[in-house]
TORSE-730577 format. One record per residue (C-alpha): x, y, z. Coordinates in steps of 0.1 Angstrom, whole numbers, plus 5000, padded with zeros to 4 digits. Example, Ala and Ser with C-alpha at 12.3 -4.5 7.8 and 13.67 -1.06 7.14 Angstrom:
TORSE-730577
512349555078;513749895071;
END
This chain:
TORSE-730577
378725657090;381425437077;385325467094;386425377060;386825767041;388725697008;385325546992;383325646959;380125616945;380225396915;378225536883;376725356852;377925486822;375525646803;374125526765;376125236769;374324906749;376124686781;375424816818;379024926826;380125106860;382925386858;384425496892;383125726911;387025886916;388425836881;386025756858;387725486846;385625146837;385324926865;386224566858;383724296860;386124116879;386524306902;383124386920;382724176946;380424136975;381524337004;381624057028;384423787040;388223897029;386624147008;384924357038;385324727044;383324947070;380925047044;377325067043;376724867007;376524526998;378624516962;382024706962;384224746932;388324846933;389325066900;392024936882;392725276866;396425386860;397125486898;393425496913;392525206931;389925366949;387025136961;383625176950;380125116960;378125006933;374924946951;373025246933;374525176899;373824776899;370124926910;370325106881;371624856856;369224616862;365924886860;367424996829;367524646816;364124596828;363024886805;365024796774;363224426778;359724606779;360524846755;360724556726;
END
């Protein structure tokens, strides 16, 4: 169990042509830029490997985007052998 409790679980956005992640607190996108591994400077106590701050008007909360990179990248996997 992590020490860290002001954490959320990142979401893809749903029928989106581009795999975007909204925050888990929010819902606001969650900028490229701003997912980083969760390693170095960048650590928190969290179990995940990829975490992602929301730069929505006063959120801030951090995300873990583990499940909805998994989820990104299955459903580009299925969009490629769909064609």
């Amino acid at each position: 169990m992590s020490e860290y409790h002001d954490f959320y679980i990142a979401t893809l956005a749903r029928n989106s042509t581009v795999p975007t992640l909204m925050c888990g607190h929010c819902g606001s996108m969650l900028s490229r830029a701003k997912i980083v591994a969760n390693e170095g400077q960048n650590r928190y106590d969290l179990d995940c490997e990829m975490i992602g701050q929301c730069s929505g008007d006063d959120c801030g909360a951090i995300n873990c985007c583990d499940n909805a990179l998994e989820l990104a990248e299955l459903q580009n996997y299925e969009n490629r052998v769909a064609v």
